[in-house]
TORFI-721950 format. One record per residue: residue number from 1; chain; x, y negated, z negated of N, C-alpha, C in turn. Coordinates in nm, 2 decimals. Layout:
R  resi  chain     npx     npy     npz    capx    capy    capz     cpx     cpy     cpz
R   NUM      A       X       Y       Z       X       Y       Z       X       Y       Z
...
//
This chain:
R  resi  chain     npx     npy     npz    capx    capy    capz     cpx     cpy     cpz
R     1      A   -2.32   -6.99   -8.55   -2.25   -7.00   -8.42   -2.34   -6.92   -8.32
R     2      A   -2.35   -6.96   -8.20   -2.44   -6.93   -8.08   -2.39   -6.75   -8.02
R     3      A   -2.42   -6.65   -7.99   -2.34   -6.58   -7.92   -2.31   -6.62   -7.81
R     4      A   -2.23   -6.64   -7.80   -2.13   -6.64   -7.66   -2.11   -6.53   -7.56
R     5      A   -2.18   -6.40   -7.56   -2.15   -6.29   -7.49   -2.27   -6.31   -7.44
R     6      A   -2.22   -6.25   -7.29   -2.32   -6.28   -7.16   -2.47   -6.21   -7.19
R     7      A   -2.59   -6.23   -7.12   -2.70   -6.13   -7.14   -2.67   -6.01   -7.07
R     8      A   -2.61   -6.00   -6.98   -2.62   -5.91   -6.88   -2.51   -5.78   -6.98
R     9      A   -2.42   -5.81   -7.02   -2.34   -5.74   -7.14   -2.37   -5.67   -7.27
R    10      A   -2.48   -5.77   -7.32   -2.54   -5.74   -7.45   -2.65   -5.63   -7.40
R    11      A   -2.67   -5.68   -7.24   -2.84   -5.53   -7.20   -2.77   -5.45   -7.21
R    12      A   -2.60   -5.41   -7.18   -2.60   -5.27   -7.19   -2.54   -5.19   -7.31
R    13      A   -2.60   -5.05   -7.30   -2.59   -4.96   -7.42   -2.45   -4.95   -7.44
R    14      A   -2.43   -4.89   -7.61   -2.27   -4.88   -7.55   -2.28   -4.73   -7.55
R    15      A   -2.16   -4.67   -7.49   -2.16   -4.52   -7.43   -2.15   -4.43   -7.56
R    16      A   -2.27   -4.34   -7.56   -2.31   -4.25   -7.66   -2.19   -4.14   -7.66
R    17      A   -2.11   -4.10   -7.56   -2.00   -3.99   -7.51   -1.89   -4.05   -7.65
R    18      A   -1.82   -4.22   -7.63   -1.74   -4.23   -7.69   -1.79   -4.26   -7.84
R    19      A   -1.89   -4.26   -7.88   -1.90   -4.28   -8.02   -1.89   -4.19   -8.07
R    20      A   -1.93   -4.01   -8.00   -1.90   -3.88   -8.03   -1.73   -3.87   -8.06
R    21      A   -1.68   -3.92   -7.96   -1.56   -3.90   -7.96   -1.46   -3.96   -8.04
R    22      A   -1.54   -4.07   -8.09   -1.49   -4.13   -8.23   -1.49   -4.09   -8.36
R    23      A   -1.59   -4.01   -8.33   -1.66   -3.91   -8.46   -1.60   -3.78   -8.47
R    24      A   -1.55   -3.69   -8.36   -1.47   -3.63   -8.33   -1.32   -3.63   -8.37
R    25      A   -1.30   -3.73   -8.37   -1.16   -3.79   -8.38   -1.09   -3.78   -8.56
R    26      A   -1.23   -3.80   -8.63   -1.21   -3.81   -8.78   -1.24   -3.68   -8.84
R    27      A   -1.24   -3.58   -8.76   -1.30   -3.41   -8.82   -1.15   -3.32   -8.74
R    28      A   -1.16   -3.23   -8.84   -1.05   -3.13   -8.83   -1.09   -2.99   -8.76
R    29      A   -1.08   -2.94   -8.64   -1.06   -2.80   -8.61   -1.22   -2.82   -8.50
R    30      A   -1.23   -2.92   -8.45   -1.35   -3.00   -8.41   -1.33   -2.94   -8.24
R    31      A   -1.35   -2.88   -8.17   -1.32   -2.88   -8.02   -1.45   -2.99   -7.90
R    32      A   -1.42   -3.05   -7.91   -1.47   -3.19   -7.85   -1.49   -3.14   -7.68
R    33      A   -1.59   -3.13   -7.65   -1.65   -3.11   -7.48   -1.69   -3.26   -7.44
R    34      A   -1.66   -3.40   -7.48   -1.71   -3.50   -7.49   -1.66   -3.58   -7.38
R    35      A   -1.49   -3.53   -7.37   -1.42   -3.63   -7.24   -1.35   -3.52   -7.21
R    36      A   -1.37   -3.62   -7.09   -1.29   -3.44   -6.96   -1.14   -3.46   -6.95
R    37      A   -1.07   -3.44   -7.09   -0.97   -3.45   -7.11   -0.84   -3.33   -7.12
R    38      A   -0.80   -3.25   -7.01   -0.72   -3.14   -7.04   -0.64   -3.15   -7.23
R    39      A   -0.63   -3.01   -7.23   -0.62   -2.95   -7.36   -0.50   -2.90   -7.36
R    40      A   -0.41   -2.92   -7.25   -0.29   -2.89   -7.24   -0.17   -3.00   -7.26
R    41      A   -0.05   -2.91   -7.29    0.09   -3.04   -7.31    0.07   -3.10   -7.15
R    42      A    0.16   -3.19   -7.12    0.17   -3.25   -6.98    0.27   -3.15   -6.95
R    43      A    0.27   -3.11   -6.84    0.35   -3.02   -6.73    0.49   -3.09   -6.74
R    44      A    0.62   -3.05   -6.73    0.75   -3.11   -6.78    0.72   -3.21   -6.66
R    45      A    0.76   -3.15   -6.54    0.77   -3.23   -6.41    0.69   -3.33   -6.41
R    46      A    0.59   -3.32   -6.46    0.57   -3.52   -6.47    0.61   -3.61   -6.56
R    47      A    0.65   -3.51   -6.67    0.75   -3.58   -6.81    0.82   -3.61   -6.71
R    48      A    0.93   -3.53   -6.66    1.07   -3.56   -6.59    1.06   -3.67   -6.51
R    49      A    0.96   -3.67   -6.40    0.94   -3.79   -6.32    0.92   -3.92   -6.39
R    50      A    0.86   -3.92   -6.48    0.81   -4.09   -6.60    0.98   -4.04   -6.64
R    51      A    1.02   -4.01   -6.69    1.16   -4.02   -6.75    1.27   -4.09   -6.69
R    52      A    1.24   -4.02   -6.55    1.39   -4.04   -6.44    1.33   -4.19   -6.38
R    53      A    1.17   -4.24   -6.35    1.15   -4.37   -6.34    1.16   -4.49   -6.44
R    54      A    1.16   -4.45   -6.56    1.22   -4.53   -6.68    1.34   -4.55   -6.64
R    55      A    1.44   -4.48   -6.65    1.58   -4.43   -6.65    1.65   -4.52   -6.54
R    56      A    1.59   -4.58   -6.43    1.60   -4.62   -6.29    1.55   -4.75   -6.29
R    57      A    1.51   -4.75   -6.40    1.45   -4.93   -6.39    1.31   -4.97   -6.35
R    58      A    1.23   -4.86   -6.32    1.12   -4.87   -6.24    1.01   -4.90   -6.33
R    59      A    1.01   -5.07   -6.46    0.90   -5.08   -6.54    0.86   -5.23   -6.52
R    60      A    0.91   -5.27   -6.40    0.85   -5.42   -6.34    0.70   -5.39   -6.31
R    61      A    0.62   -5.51   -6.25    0.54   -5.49   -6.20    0.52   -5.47   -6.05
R    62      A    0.42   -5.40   -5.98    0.43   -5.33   -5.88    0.35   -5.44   -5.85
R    63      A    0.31   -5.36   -5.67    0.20   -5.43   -5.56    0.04   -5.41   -5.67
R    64      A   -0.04   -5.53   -5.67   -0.17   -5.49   -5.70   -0.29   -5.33   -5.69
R    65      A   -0.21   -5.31   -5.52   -0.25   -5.21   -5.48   -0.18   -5.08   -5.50
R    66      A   -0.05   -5.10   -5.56   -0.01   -5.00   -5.58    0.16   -4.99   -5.50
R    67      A    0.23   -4.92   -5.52    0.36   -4.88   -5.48    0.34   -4.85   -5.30
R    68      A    0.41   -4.88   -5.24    0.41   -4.83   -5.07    0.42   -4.64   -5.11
R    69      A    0.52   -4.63   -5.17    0.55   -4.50   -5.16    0.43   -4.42   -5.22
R    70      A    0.38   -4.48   -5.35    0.27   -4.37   -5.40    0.11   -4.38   -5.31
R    71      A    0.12   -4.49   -5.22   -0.02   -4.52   -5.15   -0.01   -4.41   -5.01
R    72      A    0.16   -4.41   -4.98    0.14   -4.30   -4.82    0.16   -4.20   -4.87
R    73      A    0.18   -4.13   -5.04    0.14   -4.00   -5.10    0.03   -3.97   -5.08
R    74      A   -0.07   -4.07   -5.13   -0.20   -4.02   -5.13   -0.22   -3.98   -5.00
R    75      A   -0.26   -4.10   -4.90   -0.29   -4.12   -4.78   -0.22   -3.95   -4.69
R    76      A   -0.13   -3.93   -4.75   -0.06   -3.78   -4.69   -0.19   -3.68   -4.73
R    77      A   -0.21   -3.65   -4.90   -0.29   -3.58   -4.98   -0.43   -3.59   -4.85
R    78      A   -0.45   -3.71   -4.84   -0.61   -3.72   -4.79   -0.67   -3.63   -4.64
R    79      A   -0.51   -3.63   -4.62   -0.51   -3.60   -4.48   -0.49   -3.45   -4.46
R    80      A   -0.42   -3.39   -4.56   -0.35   -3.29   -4.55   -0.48   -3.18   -4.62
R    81      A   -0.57   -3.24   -4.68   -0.65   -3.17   -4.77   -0.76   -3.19   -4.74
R    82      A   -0.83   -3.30   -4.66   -0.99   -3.29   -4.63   -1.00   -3.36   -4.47
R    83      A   -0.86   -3.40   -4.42   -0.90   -3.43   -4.26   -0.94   -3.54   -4.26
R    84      A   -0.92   -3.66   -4.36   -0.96   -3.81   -4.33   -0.82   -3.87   -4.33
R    85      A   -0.77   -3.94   -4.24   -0.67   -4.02   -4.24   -0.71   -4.16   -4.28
R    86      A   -0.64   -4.23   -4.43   -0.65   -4.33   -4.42   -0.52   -4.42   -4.43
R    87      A   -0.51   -4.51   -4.37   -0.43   -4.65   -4.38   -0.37   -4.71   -4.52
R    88      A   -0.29   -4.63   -4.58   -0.19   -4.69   -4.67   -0.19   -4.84   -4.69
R    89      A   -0.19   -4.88   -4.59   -0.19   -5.02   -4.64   -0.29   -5.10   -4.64
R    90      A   -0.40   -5.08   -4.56   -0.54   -5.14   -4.58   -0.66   -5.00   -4.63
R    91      A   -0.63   -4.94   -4.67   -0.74   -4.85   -4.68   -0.73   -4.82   -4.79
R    92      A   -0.64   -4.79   -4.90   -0.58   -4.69   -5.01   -0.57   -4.82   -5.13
R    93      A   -0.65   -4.79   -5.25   -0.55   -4.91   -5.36   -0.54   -4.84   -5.50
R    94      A   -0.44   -4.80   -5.58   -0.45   -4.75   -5.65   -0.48   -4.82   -5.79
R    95      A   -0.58   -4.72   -5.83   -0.64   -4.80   -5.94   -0.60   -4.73   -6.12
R    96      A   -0.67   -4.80   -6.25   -0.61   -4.71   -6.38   -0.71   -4.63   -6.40
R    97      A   -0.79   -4.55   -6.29   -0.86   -4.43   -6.32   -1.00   -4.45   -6.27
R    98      A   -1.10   -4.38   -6.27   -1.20   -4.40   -6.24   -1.29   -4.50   -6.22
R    99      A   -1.28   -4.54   -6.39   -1.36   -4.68   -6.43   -1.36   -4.77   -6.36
R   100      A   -1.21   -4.80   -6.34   -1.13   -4.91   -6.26   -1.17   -4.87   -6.14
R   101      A   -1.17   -4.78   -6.06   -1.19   -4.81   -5.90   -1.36   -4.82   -5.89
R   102      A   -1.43   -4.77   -6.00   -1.58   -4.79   -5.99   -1.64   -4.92   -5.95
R   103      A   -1.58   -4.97   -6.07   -1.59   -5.11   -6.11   -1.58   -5.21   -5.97
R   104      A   -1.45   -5.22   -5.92   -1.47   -5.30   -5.81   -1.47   -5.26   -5.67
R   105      A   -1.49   -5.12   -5.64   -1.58   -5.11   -5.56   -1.74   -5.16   -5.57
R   106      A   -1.78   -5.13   -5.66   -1.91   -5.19   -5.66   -1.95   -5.35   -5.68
R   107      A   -1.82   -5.42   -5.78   -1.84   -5.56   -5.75   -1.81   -5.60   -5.63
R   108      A   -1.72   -5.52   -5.57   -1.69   -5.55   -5.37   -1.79   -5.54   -5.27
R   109      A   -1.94   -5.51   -5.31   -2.06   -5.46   -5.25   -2.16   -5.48   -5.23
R   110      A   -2.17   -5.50   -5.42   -2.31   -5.55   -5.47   -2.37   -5.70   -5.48
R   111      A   -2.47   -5.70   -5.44   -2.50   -5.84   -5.46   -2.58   -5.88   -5.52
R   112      A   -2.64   -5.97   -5.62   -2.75   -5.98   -5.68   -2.92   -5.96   -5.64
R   113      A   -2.97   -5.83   -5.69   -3.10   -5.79   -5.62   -3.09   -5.67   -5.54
R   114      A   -2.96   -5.63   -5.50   -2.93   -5.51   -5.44   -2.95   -5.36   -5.50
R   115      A   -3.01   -5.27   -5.50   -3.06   -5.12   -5.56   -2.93   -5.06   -5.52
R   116      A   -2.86   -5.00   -5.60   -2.76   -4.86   -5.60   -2.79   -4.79   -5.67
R   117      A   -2.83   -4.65   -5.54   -2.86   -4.49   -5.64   -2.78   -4.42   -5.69
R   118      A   -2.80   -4.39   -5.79   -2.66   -4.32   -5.88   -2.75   -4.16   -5.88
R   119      A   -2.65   -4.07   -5.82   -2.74   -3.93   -5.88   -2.71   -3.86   -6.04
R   120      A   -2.78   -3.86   -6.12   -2.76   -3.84   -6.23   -2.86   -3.67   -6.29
R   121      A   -2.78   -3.62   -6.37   -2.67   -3.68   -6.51   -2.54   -3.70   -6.42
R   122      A   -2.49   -3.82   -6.49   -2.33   -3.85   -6.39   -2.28   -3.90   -6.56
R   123      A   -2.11   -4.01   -6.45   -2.04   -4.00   -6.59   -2.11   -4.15   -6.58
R   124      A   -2.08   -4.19   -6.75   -2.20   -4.28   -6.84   -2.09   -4.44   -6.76
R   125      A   -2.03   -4.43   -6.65   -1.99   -4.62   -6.63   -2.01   -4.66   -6.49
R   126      A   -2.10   -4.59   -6.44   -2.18   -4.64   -6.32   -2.29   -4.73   -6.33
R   127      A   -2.40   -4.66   -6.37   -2.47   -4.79   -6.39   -2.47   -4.89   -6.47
R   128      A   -2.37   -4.88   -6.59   -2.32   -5.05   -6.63   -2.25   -5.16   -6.54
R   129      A   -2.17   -5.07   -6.47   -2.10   -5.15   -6.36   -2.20   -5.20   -6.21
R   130      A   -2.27   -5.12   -6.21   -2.37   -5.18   -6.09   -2.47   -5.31   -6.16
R   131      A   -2.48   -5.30   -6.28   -2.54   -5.39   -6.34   -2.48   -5.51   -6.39
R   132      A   -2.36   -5.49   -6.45   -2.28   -5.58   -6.46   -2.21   -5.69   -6.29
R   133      A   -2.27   -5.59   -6.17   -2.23   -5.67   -6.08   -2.37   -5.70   -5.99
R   134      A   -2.44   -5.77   -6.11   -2.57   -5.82   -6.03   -2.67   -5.74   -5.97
R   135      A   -2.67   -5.57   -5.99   -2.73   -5.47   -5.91   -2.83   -5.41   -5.98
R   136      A   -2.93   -5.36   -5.91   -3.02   -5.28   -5.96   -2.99   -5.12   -5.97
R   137      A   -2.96   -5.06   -6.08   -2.92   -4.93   -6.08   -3.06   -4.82   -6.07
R   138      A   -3.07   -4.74   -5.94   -3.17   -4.63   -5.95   -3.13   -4.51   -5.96
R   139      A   -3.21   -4.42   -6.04   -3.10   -4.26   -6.10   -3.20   -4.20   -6.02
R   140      A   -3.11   -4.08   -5.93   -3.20   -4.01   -5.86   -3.17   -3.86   -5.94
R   141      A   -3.25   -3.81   -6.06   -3.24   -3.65   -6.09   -3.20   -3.55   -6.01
R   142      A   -3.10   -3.51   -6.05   -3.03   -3.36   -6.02   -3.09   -3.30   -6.09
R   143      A   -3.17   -3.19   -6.04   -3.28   -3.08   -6.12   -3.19   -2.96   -6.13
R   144      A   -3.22   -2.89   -6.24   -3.15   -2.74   -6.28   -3.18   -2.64   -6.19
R   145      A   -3.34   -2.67   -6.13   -3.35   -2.53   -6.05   -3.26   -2.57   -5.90
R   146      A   -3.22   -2.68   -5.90   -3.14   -2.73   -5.75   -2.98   -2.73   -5.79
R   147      A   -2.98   -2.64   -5.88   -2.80   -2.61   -5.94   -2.75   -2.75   -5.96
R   148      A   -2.82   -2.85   -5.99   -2.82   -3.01   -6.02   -2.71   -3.07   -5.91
R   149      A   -2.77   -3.01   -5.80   -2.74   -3.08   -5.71   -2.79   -3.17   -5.63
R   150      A   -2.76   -3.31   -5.52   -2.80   -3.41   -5.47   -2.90   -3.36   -5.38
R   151      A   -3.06   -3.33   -5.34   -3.10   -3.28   -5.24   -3.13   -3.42   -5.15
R   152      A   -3.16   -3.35   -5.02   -3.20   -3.48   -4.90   -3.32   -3.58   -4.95
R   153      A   -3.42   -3.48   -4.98   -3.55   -3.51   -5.04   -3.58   -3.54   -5.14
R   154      A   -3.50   -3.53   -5.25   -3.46   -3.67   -5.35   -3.40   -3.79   -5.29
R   155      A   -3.31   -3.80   -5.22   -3.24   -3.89   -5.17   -3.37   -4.00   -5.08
R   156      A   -3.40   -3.95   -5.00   -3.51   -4.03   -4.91   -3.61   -4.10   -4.97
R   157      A   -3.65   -4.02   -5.11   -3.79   -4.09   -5.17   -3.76   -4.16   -5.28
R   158      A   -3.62   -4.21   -5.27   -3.52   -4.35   -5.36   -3.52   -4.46   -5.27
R   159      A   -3.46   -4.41   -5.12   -3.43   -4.51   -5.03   -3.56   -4.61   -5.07
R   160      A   -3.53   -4.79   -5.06   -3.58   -4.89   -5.01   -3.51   -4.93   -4.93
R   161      A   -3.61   -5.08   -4.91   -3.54   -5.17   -4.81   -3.43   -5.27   -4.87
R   162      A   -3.37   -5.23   -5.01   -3.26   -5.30   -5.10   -3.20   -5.22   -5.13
R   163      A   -3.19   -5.11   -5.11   -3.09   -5.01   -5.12   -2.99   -5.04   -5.03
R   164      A   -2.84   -5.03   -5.14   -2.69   -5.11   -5.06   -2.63   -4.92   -5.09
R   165      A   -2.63   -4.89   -5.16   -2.54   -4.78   -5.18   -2.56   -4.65   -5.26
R   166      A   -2.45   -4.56   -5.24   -2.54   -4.44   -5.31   -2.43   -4.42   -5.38
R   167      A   -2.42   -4.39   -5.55   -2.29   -4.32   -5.60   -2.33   -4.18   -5.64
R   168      A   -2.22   -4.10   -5.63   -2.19   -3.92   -5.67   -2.09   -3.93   -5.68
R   169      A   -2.09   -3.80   -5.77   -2.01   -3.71   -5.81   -2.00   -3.58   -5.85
R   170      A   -1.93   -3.49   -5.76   -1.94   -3.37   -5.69   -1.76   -3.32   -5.71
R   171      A   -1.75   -3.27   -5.77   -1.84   -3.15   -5.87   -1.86   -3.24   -5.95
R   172      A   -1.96   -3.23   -6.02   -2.04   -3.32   -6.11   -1.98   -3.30   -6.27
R   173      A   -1.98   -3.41   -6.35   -1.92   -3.43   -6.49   -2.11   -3.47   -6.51
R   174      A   -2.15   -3.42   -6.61   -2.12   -3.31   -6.69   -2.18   -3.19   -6.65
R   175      A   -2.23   -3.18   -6.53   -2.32   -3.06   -6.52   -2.24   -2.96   -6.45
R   176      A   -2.16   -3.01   -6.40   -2.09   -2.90   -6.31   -2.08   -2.88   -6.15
R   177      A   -2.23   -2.91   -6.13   -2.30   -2.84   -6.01   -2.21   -2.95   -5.87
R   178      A   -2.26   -2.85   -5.77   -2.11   -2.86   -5.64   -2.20   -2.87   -5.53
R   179      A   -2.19   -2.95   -5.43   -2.28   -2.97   -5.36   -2.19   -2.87   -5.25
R   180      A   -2.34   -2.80   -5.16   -2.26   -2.76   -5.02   -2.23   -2.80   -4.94
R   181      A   -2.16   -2.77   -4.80   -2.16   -2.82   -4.70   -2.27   -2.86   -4.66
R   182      A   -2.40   -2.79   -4.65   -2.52   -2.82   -4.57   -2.59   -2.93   -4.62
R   183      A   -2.57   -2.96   -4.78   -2.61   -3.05   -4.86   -2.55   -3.18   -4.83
R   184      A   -2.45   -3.22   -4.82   -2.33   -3.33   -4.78   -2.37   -3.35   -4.64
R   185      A   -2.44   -3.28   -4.55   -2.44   -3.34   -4.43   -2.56   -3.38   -4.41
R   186      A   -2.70   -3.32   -4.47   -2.82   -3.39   -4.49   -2.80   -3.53   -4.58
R   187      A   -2.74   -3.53   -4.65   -2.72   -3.67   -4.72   -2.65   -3.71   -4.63
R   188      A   -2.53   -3.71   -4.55   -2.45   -3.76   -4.49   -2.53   -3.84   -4.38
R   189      A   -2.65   -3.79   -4.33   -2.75   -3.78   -4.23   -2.82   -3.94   -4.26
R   190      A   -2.89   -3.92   -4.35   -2.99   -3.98   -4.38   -2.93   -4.17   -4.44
R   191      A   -2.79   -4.15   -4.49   -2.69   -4.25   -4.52   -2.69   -4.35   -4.40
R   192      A   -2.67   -4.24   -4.30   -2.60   -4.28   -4.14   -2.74   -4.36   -4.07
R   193      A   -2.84   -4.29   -4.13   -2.97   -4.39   -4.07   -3.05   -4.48   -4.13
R   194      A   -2.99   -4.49   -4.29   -3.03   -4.66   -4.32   -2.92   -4.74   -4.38
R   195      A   -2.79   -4.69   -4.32   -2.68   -4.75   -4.29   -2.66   -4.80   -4.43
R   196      A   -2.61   -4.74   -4.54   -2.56   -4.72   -4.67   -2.41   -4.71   -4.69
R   197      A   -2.36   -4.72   -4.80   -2.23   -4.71   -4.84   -2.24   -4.59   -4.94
R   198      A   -2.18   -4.49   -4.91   -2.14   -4.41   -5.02   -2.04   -4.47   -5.09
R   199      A   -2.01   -4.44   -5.21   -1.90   -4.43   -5.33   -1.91   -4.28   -5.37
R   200      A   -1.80   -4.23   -5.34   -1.80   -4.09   -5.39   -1.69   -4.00   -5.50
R   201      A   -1.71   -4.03   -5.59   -1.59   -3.98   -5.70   -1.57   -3.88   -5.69
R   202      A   -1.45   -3.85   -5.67   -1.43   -3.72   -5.67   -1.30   -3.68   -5.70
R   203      A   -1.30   -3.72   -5.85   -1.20   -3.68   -5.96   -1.20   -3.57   -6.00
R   204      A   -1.30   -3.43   -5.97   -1.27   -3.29   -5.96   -1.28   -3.23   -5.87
R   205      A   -1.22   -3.29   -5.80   -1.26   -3.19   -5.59   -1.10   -3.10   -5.62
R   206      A   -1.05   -3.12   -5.73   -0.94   -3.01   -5.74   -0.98   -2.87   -5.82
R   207      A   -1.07   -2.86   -5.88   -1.11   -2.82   -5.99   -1.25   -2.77   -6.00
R   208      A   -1.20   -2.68   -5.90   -1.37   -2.56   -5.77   -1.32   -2.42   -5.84
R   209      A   -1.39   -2.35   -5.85   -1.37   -2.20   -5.83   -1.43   -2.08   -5.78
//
């Protein structure tokens, strides 16, 4: 029988994180740093909330985008905490976690032959997804002596003239490192003048100290 699975699928590796974590999984007394997975029970109050929405009937299917009510939560969150107001209804979609909003953001973008810089070490499902959507993935190193953070002058000597977008992640999985203000606005700079798309994860912007 022929394989039937795409080329573009078979090029990519599969993620070295979860095979740890598979391996993990079969050993006893094992403390696994592998997925950035809290080590705690769930807080009651979100038990209580899934409970009282069971309880209520709330197990149909929703908007694509997500619930009205949980989209102008966010949209409140965004505003109340970093000063961007965005549009609940055209701006906001809620997705099943990172992967998922990665994923089609970048299929929403990318076009075949298009370069997106990923600043790396990052988490391992960016550049399958930029690849998987026709794209050329370029890793621009976060260096230790730069607290493995995004500098200007890494950023600039990635730009081409096929460069569509830049992805980060700040605070960064796995390194940690936190970009500054001063840092964010030199990138922010240099975005603005060869008219780029950021994608910016920022699934620990809670979780600074």
């Amino acid at each position: 029988m022929r394989n039937f699975v795409s080329e573009r699928v078979r090029a990519i590796p599969p993620s070295g994180i979860r095979k740890f974590f598979d391996i993990a999984q079969t050993m006893e007394d094992v403390i696994s740093l592998g997925v950035g997975e809290p080590d705690f029970v769930t807080p009651w109050c979100v038990c209580e909330a899934s409970i009282y929405s069971i309880e209520q009937g709330s197990t149909a299917y929703t908007s694509n985008k997500g619930t009205p009510r949980l989209r102008g939560a966010i949209s409140h969150y965004l505003d109340s905490r970093f000063g961007t107001p965005y549009d609940p209804e055209e701006e906001i979609i809620v997705t099943c976690g990172v992967s998922e909003a990665a994923d089609i953001a970048i299929r929403a973008v990318v076009d075949p032959g298009d370069e997106v810089l990923v600043a790396e070490p990052c988490y391992v499902s960016y550049t399958p997804c930029v690849s998987l959507a026709g794209g050329t993935p370029v890793t621009i190193p976060c260096r230790a002596e730069d607290e493995f953070r995004l500098t200007a002058d890494a950023l600039a000597e990635s730009i081409t003239p096929r460069t569509k977008a830049l992805i980060t992640n700040f605070p960064n999985n796995p390194t940690g490192g936190v970009m500054q203000e001063a840092d964010w606005r030199a990138v922010a700079d240099l975005l603005v003048d060869h008219d780029l798309l950021l994608i910016s994860d920022e699934v620990y912007a809670e979780l600074t100290y």
